[in-house]
N, C-alpha and C positions, 0 to 999 in steps of 0.2 A: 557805740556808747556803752560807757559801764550801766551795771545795776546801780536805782541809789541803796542805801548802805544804811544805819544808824551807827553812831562814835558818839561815845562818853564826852564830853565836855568840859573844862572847868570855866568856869566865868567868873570873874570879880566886877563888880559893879563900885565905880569910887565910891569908898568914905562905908562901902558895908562887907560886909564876908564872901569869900568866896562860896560858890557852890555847883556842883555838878549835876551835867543836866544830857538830857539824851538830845542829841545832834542830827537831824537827817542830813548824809551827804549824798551830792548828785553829780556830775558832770554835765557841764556847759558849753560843748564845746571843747577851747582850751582851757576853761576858767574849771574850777571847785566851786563849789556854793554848800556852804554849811548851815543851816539855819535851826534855832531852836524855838522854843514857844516861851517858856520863862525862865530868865526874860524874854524880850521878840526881839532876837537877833540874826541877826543873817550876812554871812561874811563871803565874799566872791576875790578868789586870789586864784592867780595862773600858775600851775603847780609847776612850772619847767624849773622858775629861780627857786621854789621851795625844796625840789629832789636838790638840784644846786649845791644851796646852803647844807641838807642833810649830808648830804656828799661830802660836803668840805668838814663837817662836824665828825663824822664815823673817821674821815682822814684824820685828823689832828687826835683824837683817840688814839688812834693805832699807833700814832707816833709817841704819844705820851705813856704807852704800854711796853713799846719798845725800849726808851729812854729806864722805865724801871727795872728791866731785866736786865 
């Protein structure tokens, strides 16, 4: 298992401002778990579809860089 970690956060809360807040992150297993204090949030997602989606985001860049050259 990883080290946990701390990561910058932004949070928006409805209907007030965003604001950045310090994040502890940990490994669960397969899960991520992010959680901050304020507010008291704490988020648990399975990072495989998240590299995924980044994956597929860096791809469609590189294509949109190409297209400009």
């Amino acid at each position: 298992m990883a080290e946990s970690s701390t990561l910058g956060v932004q949070v928006k809360v409805a209907g007030g401002p965003a604001s950045t807040v310090v994040g502890i992150v940990r490994n669960n297993g397969d899960e991520v778990v992010i959680k901050t204090e304020k507010p008291n949030l704490e988020l648990h997602f399975n990072y495989v579809p998240l590299l995924e989606f980044l994956y597929a985001v860096d791809s469609e860049q590189k294509k949109v860089k190409l297209k400009r050259m």
